[in-house]
C-alpha positions as CSV (number, residue, x, y, z in Angstrom):
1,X,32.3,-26.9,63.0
2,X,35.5,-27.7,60.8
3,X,33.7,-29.9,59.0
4,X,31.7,-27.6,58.2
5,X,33.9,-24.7,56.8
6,X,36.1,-27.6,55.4
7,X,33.4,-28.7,52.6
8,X,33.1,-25.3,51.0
9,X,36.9,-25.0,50.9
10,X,37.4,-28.0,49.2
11,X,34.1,-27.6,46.6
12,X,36.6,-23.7,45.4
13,X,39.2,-25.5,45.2
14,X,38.1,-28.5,42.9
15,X,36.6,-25.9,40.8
16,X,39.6,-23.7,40.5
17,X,41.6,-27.1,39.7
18,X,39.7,-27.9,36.8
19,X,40.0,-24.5,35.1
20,X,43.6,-24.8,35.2
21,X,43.8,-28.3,34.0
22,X,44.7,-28.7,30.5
23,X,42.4,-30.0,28.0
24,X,39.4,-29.9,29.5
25,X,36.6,-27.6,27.9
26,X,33.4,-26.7,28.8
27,X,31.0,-29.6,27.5
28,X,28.7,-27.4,24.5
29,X,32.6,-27.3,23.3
30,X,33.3,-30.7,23.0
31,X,33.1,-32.3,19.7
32,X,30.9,-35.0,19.4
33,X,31.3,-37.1,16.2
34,X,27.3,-38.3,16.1
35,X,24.1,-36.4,16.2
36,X,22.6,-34.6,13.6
37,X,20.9,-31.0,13.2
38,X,17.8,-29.4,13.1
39,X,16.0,-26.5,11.1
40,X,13.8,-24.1,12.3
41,X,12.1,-24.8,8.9
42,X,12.4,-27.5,6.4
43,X,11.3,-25.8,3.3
44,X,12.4,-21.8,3.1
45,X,9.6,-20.3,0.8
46,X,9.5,-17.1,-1.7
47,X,5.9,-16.1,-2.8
48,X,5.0,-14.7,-6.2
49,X,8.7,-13.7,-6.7
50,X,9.4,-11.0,-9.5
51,X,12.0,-12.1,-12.0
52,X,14.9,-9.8,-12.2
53,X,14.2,-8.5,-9.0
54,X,16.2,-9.3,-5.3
55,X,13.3,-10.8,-3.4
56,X,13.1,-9.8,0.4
57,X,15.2,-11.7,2.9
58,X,14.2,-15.1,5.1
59,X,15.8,-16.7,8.1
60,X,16.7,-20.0,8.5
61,X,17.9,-21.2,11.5
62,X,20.1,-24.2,12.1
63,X,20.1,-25.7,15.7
64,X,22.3,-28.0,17.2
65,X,20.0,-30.0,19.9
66,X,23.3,-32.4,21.1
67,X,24.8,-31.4,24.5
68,X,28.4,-31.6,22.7
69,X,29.5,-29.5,19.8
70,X,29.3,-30.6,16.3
71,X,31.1,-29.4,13.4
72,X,29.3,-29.3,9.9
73,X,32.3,-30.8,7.1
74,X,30.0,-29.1,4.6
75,X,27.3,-26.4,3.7
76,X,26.4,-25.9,0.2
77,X,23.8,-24.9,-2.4
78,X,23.5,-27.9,-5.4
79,X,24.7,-25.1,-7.9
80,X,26.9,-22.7,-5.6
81,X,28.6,-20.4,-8.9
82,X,24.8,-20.7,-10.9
83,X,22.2,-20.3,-8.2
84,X,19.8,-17.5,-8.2
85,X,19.6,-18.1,-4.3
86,X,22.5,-16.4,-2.0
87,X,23.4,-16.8,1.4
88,X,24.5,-15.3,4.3
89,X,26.2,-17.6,7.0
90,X,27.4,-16.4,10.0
91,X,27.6,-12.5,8.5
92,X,29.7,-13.3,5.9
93,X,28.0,-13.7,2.4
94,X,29.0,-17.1,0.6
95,X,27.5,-19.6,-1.5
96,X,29.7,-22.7,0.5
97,X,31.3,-22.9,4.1
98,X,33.1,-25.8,5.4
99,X,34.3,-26.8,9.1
100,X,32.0,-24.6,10.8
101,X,31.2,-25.3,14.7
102,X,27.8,-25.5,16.5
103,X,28.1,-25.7,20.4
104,X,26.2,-27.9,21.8
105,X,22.6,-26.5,22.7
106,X,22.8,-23.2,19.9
107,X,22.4,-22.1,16.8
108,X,23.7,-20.6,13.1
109,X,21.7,-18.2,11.2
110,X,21.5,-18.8,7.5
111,X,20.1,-15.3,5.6
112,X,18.7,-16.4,2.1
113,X,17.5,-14.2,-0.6
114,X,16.6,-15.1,-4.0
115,X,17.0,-13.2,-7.5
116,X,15.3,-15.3,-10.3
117,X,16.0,-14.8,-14.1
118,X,13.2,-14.0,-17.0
119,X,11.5,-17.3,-17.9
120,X,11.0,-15.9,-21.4
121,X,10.5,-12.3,-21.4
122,X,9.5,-12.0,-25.0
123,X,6.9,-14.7,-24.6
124,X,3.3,-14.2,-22.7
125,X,3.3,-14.5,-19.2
126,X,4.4,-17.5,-17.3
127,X,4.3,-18.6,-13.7
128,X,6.8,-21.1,-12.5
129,X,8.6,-22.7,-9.5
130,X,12.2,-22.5,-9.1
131,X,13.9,-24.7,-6.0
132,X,17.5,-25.7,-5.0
133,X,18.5,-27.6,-2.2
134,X,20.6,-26.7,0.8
135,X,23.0,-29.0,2.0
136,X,24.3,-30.0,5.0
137,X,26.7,-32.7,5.7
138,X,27.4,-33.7,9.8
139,X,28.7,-36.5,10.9
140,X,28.7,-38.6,8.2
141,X,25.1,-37.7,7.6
142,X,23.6,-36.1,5.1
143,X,20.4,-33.4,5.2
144,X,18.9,-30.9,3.0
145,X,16.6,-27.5,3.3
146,X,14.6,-26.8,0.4
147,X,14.8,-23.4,-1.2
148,X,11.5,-22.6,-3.4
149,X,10.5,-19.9,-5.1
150,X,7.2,-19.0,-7.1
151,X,8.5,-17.0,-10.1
152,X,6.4,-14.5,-12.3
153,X,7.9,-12.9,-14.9
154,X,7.0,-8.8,-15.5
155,X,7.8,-5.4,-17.5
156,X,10.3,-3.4,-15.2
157,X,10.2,0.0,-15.7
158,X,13.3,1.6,-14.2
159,X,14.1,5.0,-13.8
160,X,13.5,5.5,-17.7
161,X,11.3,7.4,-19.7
162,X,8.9,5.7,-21.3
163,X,7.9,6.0,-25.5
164,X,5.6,8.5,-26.3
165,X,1.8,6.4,-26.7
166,X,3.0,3.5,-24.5
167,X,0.4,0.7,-24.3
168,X,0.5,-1.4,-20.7
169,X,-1.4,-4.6,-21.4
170,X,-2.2,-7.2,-18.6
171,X,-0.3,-9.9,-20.0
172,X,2.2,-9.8,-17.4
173,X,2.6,-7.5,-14.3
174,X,4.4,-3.7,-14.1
175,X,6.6,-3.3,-11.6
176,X,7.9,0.9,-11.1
177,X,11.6,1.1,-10.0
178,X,12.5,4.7,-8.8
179,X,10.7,7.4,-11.4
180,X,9.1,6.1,-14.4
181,X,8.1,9.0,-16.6
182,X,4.9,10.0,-19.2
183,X,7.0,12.1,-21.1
184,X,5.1,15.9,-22.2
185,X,2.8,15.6,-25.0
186,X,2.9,11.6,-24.9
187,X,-0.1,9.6,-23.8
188,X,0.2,6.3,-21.4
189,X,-3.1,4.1,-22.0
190,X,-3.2,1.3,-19.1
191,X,-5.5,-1.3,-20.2
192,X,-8.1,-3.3,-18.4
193,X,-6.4,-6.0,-16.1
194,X,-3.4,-5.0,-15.9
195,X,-1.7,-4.8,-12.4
196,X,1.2,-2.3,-11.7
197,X,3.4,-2.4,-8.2
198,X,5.7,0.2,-6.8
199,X,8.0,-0.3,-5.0
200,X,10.0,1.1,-2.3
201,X,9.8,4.7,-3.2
202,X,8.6,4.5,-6.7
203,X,6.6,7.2,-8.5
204,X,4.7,7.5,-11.6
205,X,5.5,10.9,-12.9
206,X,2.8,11.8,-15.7
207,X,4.0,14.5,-17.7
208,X,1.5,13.9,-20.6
209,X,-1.7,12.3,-20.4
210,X,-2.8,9.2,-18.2
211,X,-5.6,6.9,-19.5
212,X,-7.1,4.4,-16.9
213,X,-9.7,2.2,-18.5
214,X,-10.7,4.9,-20.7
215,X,-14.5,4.3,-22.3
216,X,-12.7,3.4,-25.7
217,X,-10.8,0.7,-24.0
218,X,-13.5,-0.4,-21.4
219,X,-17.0,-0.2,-20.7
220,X,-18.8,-2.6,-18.5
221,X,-21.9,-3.8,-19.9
222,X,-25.5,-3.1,-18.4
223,X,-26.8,-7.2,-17.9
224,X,-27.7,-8.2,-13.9
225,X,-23.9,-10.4,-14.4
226,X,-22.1,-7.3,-15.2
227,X,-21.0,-5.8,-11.7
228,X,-17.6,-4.5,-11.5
229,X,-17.2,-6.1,-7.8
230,X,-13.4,-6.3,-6.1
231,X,-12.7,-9.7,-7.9
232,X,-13.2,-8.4,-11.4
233,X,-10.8,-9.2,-13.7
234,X,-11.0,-5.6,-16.0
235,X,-9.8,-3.4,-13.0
236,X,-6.5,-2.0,-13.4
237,X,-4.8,-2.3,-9.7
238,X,-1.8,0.0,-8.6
239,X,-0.5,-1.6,-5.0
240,X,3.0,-1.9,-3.7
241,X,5.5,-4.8,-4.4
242,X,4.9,-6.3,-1.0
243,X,1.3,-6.2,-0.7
244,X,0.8,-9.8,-1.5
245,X,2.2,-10.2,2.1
246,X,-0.5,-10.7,4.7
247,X,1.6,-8.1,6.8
248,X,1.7,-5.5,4.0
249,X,-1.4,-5.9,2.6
250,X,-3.0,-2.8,4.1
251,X,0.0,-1.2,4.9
252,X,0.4,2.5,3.1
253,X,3.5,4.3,2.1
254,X,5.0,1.4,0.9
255,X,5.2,3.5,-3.4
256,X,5.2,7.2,-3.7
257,X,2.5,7.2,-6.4
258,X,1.5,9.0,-9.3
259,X,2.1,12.8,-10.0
260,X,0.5,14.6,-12.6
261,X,3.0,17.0,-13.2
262,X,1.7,20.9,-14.4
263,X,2.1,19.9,-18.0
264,X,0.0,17.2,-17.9
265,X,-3.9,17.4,-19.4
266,X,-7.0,15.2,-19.6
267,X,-6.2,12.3,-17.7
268,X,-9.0,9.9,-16.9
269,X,-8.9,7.2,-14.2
270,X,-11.5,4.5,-14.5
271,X,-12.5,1.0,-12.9
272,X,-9.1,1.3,-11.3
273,X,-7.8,0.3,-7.2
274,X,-5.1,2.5,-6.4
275,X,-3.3,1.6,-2.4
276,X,-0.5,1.2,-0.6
277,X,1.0,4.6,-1.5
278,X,2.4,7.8,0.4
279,X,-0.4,9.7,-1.9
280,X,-3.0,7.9,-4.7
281,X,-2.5,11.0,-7.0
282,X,-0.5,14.6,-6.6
283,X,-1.3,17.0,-9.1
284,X,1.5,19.3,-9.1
285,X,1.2,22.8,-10.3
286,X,2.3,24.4,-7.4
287,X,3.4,27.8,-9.9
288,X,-0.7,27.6,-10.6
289,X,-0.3,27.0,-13.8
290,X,-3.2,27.7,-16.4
291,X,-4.6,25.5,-17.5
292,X,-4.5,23.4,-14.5
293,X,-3.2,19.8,-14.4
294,X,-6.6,17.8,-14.1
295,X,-8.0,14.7,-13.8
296,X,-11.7,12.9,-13.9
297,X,-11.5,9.6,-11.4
298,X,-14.5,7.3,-11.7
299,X,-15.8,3.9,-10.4
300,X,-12.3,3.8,-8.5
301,X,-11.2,2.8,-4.7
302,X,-8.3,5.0,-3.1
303,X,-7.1,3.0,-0.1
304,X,-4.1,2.4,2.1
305,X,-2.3,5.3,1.8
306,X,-0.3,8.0,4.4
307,X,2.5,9.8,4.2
308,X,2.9,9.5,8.0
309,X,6.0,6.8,9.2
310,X,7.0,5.7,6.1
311,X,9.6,3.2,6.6
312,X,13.5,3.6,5.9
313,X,12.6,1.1,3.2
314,X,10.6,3.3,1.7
315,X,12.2,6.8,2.4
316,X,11.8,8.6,-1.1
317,X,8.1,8.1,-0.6
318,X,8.7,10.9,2.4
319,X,7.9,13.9,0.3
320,X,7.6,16.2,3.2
321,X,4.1,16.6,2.1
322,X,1.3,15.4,4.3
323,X,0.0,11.9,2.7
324,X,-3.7,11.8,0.5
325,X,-5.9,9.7,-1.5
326,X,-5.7,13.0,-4.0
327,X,-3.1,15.9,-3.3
328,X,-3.4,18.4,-5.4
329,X,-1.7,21.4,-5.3
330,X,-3.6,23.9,-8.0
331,X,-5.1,21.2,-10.0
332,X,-8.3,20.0,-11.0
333,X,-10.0,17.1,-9.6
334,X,-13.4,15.8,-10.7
335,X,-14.2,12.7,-9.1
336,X,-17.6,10.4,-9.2
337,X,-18.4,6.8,-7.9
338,X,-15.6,6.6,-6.2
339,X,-14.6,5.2,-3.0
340,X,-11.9,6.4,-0.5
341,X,-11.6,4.3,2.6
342,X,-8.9,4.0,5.0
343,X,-6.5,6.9,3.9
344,X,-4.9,7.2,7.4
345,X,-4.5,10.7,6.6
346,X,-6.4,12.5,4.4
347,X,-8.9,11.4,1.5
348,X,-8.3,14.6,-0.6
349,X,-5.9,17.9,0.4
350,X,-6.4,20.4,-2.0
351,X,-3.8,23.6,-1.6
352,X,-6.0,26.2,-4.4
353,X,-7.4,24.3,-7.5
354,X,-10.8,22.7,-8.0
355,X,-12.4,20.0,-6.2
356,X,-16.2,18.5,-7.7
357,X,-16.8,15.4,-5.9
358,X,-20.2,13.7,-6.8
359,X,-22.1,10.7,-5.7
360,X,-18.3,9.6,-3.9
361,X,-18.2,7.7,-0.5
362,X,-15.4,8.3,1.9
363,X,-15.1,6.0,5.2
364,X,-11.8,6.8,6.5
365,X,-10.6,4.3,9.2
366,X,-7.5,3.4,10.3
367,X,-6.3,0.5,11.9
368,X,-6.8,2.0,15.2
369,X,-8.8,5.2,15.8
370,X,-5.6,6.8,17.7
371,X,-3.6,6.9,14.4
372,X,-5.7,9.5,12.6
373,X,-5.7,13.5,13.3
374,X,-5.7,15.1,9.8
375,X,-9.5,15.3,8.4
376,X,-10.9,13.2,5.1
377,X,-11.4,16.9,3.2
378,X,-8.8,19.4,3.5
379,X,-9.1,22.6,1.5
380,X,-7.3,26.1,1.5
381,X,-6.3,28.5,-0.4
382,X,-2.7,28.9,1.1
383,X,-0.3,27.9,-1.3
384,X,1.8,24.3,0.4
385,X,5.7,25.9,-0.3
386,X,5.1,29.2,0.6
387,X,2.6,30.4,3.0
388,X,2.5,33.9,1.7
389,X,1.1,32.6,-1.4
390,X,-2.7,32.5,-2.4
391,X,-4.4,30.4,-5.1
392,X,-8.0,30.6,-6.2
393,X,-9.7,27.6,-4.9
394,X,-13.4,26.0,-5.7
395,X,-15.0,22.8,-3.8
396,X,-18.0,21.4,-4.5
397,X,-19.2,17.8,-2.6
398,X,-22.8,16.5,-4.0
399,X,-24.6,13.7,-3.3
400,X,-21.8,12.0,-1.1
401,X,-21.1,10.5,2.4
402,X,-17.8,12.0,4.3
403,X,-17.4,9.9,7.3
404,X,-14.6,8.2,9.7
405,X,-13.2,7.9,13.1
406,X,-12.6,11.4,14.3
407,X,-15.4,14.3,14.8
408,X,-14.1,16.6,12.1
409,X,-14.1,15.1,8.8
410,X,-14.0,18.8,6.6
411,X,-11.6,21.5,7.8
412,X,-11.8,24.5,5.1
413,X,-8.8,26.6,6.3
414,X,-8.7,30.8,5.7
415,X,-12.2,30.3,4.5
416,X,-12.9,33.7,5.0
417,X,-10.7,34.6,2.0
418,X,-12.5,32.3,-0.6
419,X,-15.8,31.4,1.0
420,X,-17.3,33.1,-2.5
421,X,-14.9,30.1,-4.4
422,X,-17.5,29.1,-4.1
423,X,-17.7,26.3,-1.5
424,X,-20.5,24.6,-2.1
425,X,-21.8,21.6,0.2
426,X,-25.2,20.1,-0.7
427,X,-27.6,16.6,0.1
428,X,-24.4,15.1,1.6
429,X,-23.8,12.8,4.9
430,X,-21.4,14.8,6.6
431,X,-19.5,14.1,10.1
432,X,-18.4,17.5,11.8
433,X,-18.5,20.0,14.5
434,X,-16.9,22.4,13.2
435,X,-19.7,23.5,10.8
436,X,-22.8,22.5,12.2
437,X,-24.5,25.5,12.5
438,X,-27.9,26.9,10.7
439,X,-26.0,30.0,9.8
440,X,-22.7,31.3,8.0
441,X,-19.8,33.1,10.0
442,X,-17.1,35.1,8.3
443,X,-14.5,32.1,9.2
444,X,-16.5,29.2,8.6
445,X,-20.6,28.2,6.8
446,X,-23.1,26.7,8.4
447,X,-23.6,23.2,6.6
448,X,-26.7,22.3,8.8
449,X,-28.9,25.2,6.8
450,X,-32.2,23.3,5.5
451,X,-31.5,24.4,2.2
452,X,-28.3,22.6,1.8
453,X,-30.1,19.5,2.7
454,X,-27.2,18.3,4.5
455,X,-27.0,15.1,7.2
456,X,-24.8,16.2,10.0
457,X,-23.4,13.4,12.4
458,X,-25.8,11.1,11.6
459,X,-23.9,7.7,11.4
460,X,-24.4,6.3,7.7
461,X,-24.3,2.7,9.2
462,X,-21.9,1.0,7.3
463,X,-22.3,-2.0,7.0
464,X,-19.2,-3.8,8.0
465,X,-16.0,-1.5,9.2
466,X,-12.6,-2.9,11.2
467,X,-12.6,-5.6,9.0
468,X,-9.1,-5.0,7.2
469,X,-9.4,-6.3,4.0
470,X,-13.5,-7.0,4.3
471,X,-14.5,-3.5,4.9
472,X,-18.0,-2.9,4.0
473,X,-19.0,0.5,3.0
474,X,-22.4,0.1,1.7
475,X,-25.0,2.4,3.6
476,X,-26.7,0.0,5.9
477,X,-30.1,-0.1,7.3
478,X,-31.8,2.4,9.1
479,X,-28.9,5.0,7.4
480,X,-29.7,8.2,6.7
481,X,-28.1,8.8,3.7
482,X,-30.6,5.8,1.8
483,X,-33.5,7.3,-0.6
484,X,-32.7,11.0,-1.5
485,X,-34.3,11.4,-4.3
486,X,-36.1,14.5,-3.3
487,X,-32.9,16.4,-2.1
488,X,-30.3,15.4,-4.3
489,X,-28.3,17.6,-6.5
490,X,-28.3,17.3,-10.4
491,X,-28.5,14.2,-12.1
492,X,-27.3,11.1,-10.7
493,X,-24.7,8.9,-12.8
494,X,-26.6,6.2,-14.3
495,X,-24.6,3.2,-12.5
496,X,-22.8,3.1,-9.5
497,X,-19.6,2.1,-8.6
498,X,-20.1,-1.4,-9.2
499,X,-21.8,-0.9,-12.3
500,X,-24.9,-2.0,-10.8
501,X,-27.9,0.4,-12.0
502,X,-29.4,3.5,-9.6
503,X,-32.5,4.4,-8.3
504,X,-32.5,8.1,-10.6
505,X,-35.5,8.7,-9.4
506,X,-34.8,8.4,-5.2
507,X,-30.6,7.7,-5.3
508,X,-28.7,6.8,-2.2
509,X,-26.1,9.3,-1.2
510,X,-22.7,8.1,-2.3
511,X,-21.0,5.2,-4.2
512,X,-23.0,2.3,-3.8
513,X,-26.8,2.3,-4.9
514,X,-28.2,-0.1,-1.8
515,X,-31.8,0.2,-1.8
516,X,-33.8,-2.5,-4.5
């Protein structure tokens, strides 16, 4: 038995003896003088970095696998005082460290962010690597990480206004820092190709006049090779600064947008991909203003955008408005062959104004059906800054499909006060409960009258949807919405939105002409 409480005893008191011994430390403490490091990657990589601009930042992660402690002599760049590359060891930001300790069995993170210079700005465009080692000496030994960065150089437009009849030409991207101006009177033509990115809450504020791909700078031709597809090289693409990355690529509210402010007139959006924004386009009159800030949208996608959670990143996109493909706040929209898809929020909110949408196909989906609550057409007549305030309103939707993931895609608010606007709903695939009904109330129509011609909750079979990027919102087979001739409203537009030619005589309802 005294053996047996002896052993214990003797194991405390060995234990006790060697923290009090001098000298001794625990062993990821001890310093080793051999062994070398490792790194969580061997190359740290910046994609499609704009010149001028502070990139994002990457880890890199240093790990000593030895049992024992090792101390790094040296840790530098190959030009520490000229590199475009900085670092930040250990919290502290520095281009060089010396004598720093690894334990034995952890780590060091290295932050590294990049800020490349103009590869000749007054030249035409020109892609080009930049790398720069990182070096490490242990032991005696010698190791590197590679630092590489894909440069592209672009026109940064910075809080400035810009000169009255600016050209943007595709030569080189347009990257929006903070509010970039149209000043009043002044006219911005954007022509075919060229690529603008916003970034963290950048707007476009169009005091003047907009021109998208107008017809005197663009118009596709009419041969069976001259589809305006995704790929084509003539559209003019709005996006964010980060949408290259896989992770932002669908993400919204990652730029404000572009506001057409009360002043402005006769803008015209053509052949153009506008994503990634809080809204696509807010015309701001909110005074109601005549005439109306207005704007005709054609052959366009509006994708990718919300209002909702937009990051700290991103804050002065949070315009305590609710976020839209088109916002419009007593302006005038007039849109045609044009797709919105995957708005998160809504397609088009329109607070008074006028709304003509024609031959237009809207297939709102989110990345997961629990994300949206707001429908793809909002309209009232209640001003958005003070609810005692009425505007006249008008909305017309022709020809078009209005679809997505929740059961009310159309919510006309206070109809009752404007229901003469007039509202007018005709030969379009529509997804609600809210107005199906054979007769008119005083609060709300019935869309499902046989004269309207309207398809109520009739899926429009898409034909490929939660597919991120390779959404598919052709009508498929079977659809509903395929071979209206009889019931269709007007004239159809002669080509659709990718330029391929209609049926005029028995059109599809919205965007895309699918049937031979």
């Amino acid at each position: 038995m005294l053996k047996k409480l002896l052993l214990p005893v003797l194991v405390l008191l060995s234990a006790l003896g060697s923290l009090t011994m001098p000298g001794c430390k625990p062993r990821e403490e001890e310093l080793q003088t051999s062994g070398a490091l490792e790194f969580s990657a061997d190359t740290v990589k910046f994609d499609t970095v704009f010149t001028t601009l502070r990139t994002v930042t990457k880890r890199l992660w240093v790990y000593n696998r030895n049992p024992k402690g090792v101390n790094v002599d040296l840790m530098t760049l190959d030009q520490p005082a000229a590199s475009p590359y900085t670092l930040i060891i250990n919290g502290d930001l520095k281009q060089t460290a010396s004598n720093l300790f690894i334990r034995g069995e952890d780590s060091l993170l290295i932050l590294v962010r990049a800020k490349l210079p103009d590869n000749s700005q007054n030249g035409p465009a020109k892609k080009y690597v930049l790398e720069e080692k990182l070096n490490f000496r242990t032991n005696g030994q010698d190791q590197h990480v590679l630092l590489r960065s894909f440069g592209q150089n672009i026109y940064l437009h910075d809080g400035v206004p810009l000169a009255c009849n600016a050209v943007w030409t595709n030569d080189r991207p347009h990257v929006l820092y903070n509010s970039v101006v149209v000043p009043a009177g002044c006219v911005l033509r954007i022509k075919p190709g060229t690529r603008i990115y916003g970034h963290a809450g950048a707007t476009l504020i169009v005091r003047g006049t907009l021109l998208v791909n107008s017809p005197a700078d663009y118009s596709p031709g009419t041969g069976a090779t001259d589809t305006v597809k995704a790929g084509n090289a003539n559209i003019v693409r709005f996006a964010g600064d980060r949408s290259g990355e896989t992770q932002y690529a669908t993400a919204p509210g990652q730029w404000t947008g572009i506001i057409l402010d009360a002043s402005s007139r006769s803008n015209i959006i053509r052949y153009a991909q506008i994503q990634n924004a809080t809204f696509g386009l807010l015309l701001y009159n909110p005074s109601n203003l005549s005439p109306q800030p207005d704007v005709t949208i054609q052959n366009s996608v509006i994708r990718y955008i919300s209002g909702a959670g937009v990051s700290y990143a991103a804050a002065a996109s949070n315009t305590g408005l609710p976020g839209a493909g088109v916002l419009s706040l007593s302006g005038k929209a007039t849109v045609e062959n044009t797709l919105f898809s995957d708005c998160y929020e809504y397609a088009m909110l329109g607070y008074g104004g006028s709304y003509s949408l024609n031959y237009c196909t809207i297939a709102n989906y989110a990345a997961t059906s629990s994300v949206r609550s707001t429908p793809s057409l909002g309209f009232t007549n209640v001003s958005a800054l003070d609810t005692t305030k009425r505007s006249p309103l008008t909305v017309k939707v022709y020809n078009s499909v209005v679809w997505g993931s929740i059961d009310d895609e159309l919510v006309l608010a206070n109809y009752k006060e404007y229901q003469n606007g007039p509202v007018d709903i005709r030969n379009t695939l529509l997804r609600t409960k809210l107005y199906n009904a054979t007769t008119d109330v005083a609060t709300k129509p019935g869309l499902a009258k046989a004269s309207l011609n309207n398809v109520l909750n009739d899926d429009p079979k898409f034909v490929r949807i939660y597919a991120t990027t390779r959404n598919d919102y052709r009508l498929g087979k079977g659809s509903q919405g395929l071979a209206r001739g009889a019931k269709q409203v007007g004239t159809p537009p002669l080509r659709d939105l990718l330029n391929l030619p209609r049926n005029l005589n028995n059109p599809d309802l919205g965007a895309y002409q699918t049937t031979p």
